[in-house]
Every structure is written in C-alpha cells, then in structure tokens.
PyMOL Python script that loads the backbone (N, CA, C, O; Angstrom):
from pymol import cmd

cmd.read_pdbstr("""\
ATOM      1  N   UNK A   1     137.493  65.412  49.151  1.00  0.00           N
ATOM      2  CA  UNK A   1     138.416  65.433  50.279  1.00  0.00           C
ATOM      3  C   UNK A   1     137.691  64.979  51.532  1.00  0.00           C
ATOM      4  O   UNK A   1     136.551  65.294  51.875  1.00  0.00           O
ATOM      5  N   UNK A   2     138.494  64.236  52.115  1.00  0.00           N
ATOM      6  CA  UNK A   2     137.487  63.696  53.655  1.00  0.00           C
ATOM      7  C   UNK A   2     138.286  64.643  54.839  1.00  0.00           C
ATOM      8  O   UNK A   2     139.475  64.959  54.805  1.00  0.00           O
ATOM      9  N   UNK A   3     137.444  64.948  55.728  1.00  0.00           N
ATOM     10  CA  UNK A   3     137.678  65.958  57.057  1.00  0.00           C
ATOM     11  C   UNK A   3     139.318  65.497  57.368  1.00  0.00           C
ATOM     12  O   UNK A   3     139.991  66.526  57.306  1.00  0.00           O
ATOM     13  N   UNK A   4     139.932  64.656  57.588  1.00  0.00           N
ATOM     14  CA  UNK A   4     141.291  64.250  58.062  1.00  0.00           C
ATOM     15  C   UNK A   4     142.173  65.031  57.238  1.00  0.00           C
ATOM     16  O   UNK A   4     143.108  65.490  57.894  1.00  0.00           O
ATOM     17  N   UNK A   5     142.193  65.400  55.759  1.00  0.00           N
ATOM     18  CA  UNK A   5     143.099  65.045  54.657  1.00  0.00           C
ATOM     19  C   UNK A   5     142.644  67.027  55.011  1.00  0.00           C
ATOM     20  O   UNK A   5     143.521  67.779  55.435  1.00  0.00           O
ATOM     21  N   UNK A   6     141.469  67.436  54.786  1.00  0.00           N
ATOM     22  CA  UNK A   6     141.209  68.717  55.382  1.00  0.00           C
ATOM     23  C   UNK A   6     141.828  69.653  56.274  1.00  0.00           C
ATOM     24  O   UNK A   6     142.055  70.848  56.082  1.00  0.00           O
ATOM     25  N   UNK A   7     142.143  68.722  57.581  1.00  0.00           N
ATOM     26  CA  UNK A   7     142.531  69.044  59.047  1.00  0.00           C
ATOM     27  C   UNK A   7     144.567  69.612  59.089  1.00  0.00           C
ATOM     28  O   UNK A   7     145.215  70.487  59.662  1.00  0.00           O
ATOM     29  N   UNK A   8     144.807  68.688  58.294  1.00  0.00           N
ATOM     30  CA  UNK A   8     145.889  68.693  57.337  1.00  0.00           C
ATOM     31  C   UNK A   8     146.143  70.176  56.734  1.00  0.00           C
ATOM     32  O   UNK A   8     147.151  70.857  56.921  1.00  0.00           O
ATOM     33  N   UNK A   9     145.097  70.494  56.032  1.00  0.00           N
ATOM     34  CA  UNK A   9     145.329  72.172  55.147  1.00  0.00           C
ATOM     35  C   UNK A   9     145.513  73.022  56.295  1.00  0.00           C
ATOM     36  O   UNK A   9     146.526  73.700  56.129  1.00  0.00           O
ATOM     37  N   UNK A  10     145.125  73.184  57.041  1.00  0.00           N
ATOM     38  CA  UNK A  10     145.410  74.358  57.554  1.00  0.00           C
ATOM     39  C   UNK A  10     146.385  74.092  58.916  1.00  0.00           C
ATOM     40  O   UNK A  10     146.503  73.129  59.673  1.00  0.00           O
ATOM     41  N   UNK A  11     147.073  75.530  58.841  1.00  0.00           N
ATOM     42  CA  UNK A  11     147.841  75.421  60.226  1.00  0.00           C
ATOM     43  C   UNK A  11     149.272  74.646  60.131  1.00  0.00           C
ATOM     44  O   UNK A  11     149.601  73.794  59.305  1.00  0.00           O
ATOM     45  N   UNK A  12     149.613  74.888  60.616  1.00  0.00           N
ATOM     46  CA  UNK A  12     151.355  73.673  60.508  1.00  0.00           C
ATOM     47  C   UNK A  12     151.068  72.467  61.570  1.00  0.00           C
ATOM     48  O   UNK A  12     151.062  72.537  62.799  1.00  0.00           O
ATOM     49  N   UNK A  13     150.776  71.080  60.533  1.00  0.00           N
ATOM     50  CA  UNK A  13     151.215  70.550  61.620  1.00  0.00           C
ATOM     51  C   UNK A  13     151.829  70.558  62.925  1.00  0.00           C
ATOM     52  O   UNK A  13     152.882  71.180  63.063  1.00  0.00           O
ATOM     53  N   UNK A  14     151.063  69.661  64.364  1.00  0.00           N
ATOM     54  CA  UNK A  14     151.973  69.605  65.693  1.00  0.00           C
ATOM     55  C   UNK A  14     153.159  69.419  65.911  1.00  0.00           C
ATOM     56  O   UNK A  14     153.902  69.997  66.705  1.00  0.00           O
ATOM     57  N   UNK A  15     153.459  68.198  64.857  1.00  0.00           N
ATOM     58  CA  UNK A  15     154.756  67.307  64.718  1.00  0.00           C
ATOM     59  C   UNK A  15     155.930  68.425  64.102  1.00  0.00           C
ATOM     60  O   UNK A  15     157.128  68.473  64.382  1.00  0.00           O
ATOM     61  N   UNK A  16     155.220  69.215  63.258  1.00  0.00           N
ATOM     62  CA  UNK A  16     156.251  70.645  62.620  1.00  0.00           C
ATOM     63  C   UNK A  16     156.418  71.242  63.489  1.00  0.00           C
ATOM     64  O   UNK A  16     157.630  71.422  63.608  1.00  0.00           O
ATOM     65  N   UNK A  17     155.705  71.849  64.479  1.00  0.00           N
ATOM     66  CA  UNK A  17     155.300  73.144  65.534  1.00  0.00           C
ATOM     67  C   UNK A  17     156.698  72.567  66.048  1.00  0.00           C
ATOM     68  O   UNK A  17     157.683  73.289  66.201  1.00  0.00           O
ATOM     69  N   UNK A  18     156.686  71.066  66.324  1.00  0.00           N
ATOM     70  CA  UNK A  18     157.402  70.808  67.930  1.00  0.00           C
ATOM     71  C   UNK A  18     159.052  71.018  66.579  1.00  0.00           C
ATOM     72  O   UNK A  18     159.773  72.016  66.564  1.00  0.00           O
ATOM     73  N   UNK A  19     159.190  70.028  65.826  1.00  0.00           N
ATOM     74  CA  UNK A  19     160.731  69.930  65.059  1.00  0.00           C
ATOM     75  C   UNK A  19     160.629  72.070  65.300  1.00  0.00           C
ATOM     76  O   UNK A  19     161.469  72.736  65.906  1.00  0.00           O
ATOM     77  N   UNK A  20     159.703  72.471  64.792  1.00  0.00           N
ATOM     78  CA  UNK A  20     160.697  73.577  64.779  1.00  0.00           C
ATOM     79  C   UNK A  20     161.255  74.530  65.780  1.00  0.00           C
ATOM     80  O   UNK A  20     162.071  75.432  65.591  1.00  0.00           O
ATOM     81  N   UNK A  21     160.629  74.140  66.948  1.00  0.00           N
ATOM     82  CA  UNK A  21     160.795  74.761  68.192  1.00  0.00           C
ATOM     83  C   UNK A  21     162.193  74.139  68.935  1.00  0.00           C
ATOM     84  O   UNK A  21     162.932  74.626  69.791  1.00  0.00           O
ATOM     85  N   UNK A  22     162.212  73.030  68.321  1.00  0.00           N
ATOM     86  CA  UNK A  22     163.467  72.519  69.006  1.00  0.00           C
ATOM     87  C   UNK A  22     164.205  72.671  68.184  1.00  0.00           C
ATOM     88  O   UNK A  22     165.232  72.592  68.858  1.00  0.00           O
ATOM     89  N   UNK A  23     164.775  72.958  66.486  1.00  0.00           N
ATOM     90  CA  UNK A  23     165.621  73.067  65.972  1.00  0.00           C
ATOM     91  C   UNK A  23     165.343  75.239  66.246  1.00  0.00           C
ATOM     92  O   UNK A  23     166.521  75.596  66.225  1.00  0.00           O
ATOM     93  N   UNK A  24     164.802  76.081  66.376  1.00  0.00           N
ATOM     94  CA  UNK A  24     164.463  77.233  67.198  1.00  0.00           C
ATOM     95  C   UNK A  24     165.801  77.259  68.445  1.00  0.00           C
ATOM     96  O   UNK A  24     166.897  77.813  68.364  1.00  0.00           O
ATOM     97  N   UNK A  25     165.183  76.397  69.631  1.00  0.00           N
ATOM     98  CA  UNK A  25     166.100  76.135  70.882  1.00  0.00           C
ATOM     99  C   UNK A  25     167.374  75.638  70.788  1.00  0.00           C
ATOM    100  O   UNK A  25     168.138  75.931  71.707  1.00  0.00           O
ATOM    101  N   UNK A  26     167.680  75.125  70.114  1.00  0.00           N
ATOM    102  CA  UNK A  26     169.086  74.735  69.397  1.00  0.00           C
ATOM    103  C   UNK A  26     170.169  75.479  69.346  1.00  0.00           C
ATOM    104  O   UNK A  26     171.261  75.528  69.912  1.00  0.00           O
ATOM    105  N   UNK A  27     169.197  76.442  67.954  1.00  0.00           N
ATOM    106  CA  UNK A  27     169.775  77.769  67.371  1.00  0.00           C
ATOM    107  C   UNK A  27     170.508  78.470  68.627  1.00  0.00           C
ATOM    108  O   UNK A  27     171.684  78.770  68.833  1.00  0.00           O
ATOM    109  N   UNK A  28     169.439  78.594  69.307  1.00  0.00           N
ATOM    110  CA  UNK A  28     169.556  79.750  70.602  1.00  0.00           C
ATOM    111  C   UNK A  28     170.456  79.344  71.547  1.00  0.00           C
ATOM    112  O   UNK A  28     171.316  80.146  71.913  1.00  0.00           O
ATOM    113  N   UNK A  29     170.408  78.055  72.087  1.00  0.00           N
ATOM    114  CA  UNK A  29     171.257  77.536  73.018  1.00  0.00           C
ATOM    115  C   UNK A  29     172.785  77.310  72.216  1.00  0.00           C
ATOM    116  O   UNK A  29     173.648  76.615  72.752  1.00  0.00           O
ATOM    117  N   UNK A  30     172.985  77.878  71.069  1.00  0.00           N
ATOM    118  CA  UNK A  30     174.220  77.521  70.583  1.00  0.00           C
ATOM    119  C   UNK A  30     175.046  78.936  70.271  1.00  0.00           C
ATOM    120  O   UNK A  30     176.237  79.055  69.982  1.00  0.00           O
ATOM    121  N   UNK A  31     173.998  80.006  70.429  1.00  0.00           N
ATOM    122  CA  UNK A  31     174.422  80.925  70.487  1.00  0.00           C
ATOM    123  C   UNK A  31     174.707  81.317  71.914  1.00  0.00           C
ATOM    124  O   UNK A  31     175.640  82.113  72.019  1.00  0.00           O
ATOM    125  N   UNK A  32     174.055  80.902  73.179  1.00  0.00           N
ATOM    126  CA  UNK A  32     174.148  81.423  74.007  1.00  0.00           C
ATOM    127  C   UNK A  32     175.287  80.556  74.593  1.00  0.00           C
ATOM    128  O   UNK A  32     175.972  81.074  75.475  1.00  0.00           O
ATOM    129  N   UNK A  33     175.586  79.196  74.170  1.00  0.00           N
ATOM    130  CA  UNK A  33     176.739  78.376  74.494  1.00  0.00           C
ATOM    131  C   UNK A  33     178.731  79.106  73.938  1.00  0.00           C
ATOM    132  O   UNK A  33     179.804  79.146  74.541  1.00  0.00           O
ATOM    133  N   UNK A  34     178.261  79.547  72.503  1.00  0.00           N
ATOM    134  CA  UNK A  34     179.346  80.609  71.916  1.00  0.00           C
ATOM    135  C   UNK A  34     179.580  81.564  72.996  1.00  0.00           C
ATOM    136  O   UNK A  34     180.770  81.544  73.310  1.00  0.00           O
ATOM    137  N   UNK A  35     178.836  82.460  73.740  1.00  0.00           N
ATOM    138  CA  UNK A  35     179.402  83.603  74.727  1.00  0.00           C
ATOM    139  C   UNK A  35     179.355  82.945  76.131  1.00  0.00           C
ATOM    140  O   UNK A  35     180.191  83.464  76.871  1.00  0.00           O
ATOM    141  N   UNK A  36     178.798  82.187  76.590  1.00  0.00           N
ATOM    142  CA  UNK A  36     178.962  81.350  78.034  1.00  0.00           C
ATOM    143  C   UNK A  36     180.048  80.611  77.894  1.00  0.00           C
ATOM    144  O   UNK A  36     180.728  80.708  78.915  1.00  0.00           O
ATOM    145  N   UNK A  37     180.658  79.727  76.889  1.00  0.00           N
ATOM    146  CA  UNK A  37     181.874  79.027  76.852  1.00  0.00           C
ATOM    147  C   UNK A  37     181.186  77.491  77.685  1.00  0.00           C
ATOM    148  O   UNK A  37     181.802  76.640  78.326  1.00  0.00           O
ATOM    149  N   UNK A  38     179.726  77.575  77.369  1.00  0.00           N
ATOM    150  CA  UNK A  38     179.299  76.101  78.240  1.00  0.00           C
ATOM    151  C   UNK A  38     178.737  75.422  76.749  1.00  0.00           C
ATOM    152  O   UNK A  38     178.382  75.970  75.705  1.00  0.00           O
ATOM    153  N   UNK A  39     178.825  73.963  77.149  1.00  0.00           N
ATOM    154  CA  UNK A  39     177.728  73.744  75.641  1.00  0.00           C
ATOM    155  C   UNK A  39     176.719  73.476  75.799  1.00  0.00           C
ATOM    156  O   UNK A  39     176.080  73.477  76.851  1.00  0.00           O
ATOM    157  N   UNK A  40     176.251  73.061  74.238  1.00  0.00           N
ATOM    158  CA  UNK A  40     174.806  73.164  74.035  1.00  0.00           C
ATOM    159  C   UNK A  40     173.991  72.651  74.412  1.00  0.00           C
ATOM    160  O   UNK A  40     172.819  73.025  74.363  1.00  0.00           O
ATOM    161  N   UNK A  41     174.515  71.416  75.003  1.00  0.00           N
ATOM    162  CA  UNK A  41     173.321  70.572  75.828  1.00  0.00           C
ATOM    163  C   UNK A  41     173.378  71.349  77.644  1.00  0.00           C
ATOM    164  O   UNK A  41     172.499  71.543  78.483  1.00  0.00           O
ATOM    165  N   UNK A  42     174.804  71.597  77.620  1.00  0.00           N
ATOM    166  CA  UNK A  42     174.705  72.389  79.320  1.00  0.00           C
ATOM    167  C   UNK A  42     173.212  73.822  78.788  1.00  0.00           C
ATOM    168  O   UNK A  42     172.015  73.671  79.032  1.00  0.00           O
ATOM    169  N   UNK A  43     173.659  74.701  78.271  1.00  0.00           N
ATOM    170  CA  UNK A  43     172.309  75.977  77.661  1.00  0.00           C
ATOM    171  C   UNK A  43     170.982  75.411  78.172  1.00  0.00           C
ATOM    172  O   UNK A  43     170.261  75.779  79.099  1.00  0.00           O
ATOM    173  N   UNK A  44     170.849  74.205  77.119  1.00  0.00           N
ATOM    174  CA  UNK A  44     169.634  73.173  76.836  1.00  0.00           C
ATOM    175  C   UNK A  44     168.723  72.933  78.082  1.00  0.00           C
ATOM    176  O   UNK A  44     167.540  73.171  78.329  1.00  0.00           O
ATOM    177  N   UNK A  45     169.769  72.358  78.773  1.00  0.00           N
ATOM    178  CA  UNK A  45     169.686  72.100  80.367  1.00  0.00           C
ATOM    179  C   UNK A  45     169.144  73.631  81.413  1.00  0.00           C
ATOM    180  O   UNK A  45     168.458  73.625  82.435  1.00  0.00           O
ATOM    181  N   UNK A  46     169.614  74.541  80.852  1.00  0.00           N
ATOM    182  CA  UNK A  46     169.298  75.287  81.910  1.00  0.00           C
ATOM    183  C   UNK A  46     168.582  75.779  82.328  1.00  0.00           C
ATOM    184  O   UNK A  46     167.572  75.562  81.658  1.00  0.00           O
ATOM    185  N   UNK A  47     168.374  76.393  83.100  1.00  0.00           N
ATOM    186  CA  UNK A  47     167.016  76.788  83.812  1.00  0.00           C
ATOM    187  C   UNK A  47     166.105  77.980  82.316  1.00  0.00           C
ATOM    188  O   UNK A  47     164.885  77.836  82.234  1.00  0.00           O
ATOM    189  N   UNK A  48     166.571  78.692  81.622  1.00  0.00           N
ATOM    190  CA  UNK A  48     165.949  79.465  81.227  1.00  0.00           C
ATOM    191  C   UNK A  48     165.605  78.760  79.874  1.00  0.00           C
ATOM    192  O   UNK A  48     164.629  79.435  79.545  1.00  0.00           O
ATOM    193  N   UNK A  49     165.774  77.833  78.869  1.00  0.00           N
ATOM    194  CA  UNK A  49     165.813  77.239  77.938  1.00  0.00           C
ATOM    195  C   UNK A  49     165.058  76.392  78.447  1.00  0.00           C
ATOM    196  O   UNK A  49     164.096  76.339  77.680  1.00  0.00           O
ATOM    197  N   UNK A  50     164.826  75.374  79.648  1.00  0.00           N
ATOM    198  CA  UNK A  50     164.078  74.693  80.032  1.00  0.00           C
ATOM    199  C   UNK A  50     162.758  75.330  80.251  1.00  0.00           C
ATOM    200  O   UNK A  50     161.772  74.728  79.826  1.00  0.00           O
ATOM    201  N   UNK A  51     162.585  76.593  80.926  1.00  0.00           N
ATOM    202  CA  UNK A  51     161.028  77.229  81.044  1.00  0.00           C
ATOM    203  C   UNK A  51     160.746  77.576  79.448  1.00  0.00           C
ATOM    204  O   UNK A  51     159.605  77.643  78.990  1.00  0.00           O
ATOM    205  N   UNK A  52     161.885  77.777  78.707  1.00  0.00           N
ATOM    206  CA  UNK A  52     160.935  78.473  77.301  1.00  0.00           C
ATOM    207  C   UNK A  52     160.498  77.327  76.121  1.00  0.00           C
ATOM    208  O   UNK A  52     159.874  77.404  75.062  1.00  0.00           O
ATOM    209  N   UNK A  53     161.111  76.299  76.816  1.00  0.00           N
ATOM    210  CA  UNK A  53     160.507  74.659  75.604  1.00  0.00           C
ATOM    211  C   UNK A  53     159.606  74.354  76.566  1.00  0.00           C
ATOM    212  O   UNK A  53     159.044  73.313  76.225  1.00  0.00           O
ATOM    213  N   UNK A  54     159.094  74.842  77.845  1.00  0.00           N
ATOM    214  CA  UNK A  54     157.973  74.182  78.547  1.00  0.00           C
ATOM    215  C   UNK A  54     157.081  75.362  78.116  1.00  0.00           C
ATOM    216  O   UNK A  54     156.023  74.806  77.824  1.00  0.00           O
ATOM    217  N   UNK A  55     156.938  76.572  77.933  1.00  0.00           N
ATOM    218  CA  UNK A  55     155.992  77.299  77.791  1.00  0.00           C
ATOM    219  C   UNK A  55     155.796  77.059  76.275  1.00  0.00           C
ATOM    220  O   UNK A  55     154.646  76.733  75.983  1.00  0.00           O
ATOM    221  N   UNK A  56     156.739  77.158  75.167  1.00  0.00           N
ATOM    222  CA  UNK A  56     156.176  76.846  73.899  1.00  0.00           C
ATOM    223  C   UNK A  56     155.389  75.606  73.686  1.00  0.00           C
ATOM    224  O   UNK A  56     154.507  75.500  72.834  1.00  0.00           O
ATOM    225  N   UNK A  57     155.781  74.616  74.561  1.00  0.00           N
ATOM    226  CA  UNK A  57     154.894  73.072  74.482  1.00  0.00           C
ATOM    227  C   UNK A  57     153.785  73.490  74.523  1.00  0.00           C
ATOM    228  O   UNK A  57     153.035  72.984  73.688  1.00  0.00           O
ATOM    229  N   UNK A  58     153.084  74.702  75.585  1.00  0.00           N
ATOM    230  CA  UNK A  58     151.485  74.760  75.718  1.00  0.00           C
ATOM    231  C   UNK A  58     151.745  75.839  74.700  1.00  0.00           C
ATOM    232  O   UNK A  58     150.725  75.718  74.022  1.00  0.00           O
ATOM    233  N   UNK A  59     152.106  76.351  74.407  1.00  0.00           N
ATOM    234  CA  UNK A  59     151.227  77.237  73.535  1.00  0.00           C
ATOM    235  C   UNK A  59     151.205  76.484  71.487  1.00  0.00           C
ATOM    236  O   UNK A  59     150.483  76.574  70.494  1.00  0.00           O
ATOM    237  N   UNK A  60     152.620  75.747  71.937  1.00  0.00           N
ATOM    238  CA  UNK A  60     151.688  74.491  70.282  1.00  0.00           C
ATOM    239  C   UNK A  60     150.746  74.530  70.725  1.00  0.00           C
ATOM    240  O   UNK A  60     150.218  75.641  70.678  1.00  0.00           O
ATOM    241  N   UNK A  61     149.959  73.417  71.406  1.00  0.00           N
ATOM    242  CA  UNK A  61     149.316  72.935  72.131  1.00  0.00           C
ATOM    243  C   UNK A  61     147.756  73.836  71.655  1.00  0.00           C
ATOM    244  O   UNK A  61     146.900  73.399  70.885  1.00  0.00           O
ATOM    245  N   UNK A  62     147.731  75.327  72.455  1.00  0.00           N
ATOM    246  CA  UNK A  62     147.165  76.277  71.925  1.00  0.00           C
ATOM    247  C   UNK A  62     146.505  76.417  71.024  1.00  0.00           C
ATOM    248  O   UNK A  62     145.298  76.505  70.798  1.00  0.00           O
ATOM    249  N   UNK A  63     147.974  76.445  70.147  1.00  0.00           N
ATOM    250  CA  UNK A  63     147.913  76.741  68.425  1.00  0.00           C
ATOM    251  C   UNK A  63     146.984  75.574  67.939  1.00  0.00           C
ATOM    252  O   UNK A  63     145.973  75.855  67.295  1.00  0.00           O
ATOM    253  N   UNK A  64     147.260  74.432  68.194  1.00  0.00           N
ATOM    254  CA  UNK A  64     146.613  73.169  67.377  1.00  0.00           C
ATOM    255  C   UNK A  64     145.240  73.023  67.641  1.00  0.00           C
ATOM    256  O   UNK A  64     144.382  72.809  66.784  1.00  0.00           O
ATOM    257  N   UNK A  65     145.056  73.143  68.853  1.00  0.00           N
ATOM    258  CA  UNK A  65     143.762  73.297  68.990  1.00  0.00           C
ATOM    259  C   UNK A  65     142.976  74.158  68.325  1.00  0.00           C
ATOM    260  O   UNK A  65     141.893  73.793  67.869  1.00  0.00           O
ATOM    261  N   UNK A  66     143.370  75.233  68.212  1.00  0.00           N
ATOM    262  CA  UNK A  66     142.541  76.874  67.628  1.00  0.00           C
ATOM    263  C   UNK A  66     142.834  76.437  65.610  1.00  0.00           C
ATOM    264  O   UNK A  66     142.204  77.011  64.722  1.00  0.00           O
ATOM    265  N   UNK A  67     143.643  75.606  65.413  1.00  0.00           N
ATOM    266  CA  UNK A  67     143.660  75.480  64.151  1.00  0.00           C
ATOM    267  C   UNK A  67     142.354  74.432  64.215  1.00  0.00           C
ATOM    268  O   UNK A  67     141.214  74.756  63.884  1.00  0.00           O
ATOM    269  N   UNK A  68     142.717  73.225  64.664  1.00  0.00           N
ATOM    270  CA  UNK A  68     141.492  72.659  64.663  1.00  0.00           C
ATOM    271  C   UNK A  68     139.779  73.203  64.487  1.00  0.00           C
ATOM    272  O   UNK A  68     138.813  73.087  63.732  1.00  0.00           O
ATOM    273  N   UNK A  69     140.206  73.861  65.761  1.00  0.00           N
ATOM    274  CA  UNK A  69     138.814  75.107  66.036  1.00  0.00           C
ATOM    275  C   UNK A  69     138.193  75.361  64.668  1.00  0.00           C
ATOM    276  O   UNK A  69     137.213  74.820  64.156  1.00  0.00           O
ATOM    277  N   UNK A  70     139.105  76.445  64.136  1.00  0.00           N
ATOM    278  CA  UNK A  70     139.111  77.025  62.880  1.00  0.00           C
ATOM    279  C   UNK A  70     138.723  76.029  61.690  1.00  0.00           C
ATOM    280  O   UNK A  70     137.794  76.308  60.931  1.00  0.00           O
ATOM    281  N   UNK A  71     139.540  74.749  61.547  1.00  0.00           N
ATOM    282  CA  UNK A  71     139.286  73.732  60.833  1.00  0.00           C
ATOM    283  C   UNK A  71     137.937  73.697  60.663  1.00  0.00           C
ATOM    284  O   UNK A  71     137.273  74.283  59.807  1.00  0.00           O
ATOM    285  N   UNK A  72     137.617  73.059  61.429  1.00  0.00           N
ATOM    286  CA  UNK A  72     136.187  73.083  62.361  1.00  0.00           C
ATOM    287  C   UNK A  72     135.341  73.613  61.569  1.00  0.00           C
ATOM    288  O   UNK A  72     134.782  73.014  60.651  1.00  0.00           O
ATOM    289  N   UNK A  73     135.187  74.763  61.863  1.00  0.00           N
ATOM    290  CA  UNK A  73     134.268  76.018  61.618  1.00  0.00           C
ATOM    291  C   UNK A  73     133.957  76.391  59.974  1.00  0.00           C
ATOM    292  O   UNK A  73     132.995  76.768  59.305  1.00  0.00           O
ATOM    293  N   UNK A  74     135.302  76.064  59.771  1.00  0.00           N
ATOM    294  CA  UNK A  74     134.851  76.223  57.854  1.00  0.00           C
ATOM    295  C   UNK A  74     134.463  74.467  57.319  1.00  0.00           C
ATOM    296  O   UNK A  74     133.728  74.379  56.336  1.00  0.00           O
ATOM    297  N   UNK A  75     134.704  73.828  57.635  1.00  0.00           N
ATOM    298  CA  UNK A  75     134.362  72.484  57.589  1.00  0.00           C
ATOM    299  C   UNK A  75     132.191  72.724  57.617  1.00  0.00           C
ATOM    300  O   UNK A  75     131.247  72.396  56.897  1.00  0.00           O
ATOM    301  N   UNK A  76     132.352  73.290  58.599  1.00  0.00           N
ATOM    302  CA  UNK A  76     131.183  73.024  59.233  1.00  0.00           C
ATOM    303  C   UNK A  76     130.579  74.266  58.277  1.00  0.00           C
ATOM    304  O   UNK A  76     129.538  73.704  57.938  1.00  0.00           O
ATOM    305  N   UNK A  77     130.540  75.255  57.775  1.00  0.00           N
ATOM    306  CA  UNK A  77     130.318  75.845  57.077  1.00  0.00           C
ATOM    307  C   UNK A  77     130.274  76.078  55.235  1.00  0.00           C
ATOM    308  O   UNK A  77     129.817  76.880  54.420  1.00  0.00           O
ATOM    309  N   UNK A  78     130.977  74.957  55.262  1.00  0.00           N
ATOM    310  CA  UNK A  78     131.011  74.865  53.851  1.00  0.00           C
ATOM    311  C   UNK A  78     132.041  74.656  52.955  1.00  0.00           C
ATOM    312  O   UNK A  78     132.120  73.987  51.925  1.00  0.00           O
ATOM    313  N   UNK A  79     133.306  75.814  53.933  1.00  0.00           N
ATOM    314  CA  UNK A  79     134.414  76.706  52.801  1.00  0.00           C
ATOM    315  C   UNK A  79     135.093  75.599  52.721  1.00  0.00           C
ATOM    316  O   UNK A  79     135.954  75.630  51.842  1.00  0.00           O
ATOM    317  N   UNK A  80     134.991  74.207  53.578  1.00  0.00           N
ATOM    318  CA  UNK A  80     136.120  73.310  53.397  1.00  0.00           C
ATOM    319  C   UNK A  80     135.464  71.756  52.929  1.00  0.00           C
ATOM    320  O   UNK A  80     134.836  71.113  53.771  1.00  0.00           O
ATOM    321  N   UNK A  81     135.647  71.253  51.632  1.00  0.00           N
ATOM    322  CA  UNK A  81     134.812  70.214  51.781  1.00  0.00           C
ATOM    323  C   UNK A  81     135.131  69.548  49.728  1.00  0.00           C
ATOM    324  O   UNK A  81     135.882  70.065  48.902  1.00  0.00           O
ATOM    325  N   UNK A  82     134.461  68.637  49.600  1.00  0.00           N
ATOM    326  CA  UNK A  82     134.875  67.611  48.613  1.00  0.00           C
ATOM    327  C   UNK A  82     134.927  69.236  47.419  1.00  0.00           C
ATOM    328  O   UNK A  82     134.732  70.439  47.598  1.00  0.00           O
ATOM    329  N   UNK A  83     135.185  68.634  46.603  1.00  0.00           N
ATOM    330  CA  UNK A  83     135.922  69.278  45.108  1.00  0.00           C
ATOM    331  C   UNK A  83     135.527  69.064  44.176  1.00  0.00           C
ATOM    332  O   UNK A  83     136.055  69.521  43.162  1.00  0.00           O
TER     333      UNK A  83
END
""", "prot")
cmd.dss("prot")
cmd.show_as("cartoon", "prot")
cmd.util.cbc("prot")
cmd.orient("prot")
C-alpha cells in the first residue's frame, strides 16, 4: 500500500464530511421550514443555518487534519504500511 491509498483508511473522507453536513442541513432546514411555513432554501438562508454550515466547515476542517495527524503517526510508526 503507498501512503495516499493509506490516508484514505482512516477517517471519512473531506468530500463525505462536507455531502454529509449539507444533506445534515437540509434535513434540518426542512424541518424547521415544516413549522415556519418558509422554505427550505429561505431556513438555508438564514441567519442561524448559515452560522452552523460556517462553524461545521472549520471543524471538518479540524477533523481532517487530526485524521491526517493520526494517519501520520501510525504511518510513521509502523501500524500502517505495505502488506
């Protein structure tokens, strides 16, 4: 196995983190669109749905890094490496 194909095992993909945070915000803004009587892109739009897809952006962000980290560390140690 080469380090890339490695980096891969662990952690959920970024590209996953983000699809699922926005199919996540979706969910939510469609529930909160059902009792507001506004829709889902008005929710989407709003002030409180807008701070919580800007704070989950950094904390993927976070996450990917510290998987990396982690990657990293067993890479560099041994536990992760050819077969």
């Amino acid at each position: 196995m080469d380090t890339e194909s490695n980096v891969d095992l662990l952690g959920i993909p970024e590209e996953d983190m983000y699809r699922l945070l926005n199919e996540i915000l979706h969910d939510e803004a469609a529930e909160a669109a059902a009792e507001s009587g506004k829709s889902v892109e008005e929710e989407l739009a709003s002030p409180g749905f807008s701070a919580a897809s800007a704070i989950t952006t950094y904390a993927i962000k976070l996450i990917s890094a510290n998987n990396a980290y982690l990657t990293r560390q067993l890479l560099d140690r041994g536990a992760l490496g050819d077969e």
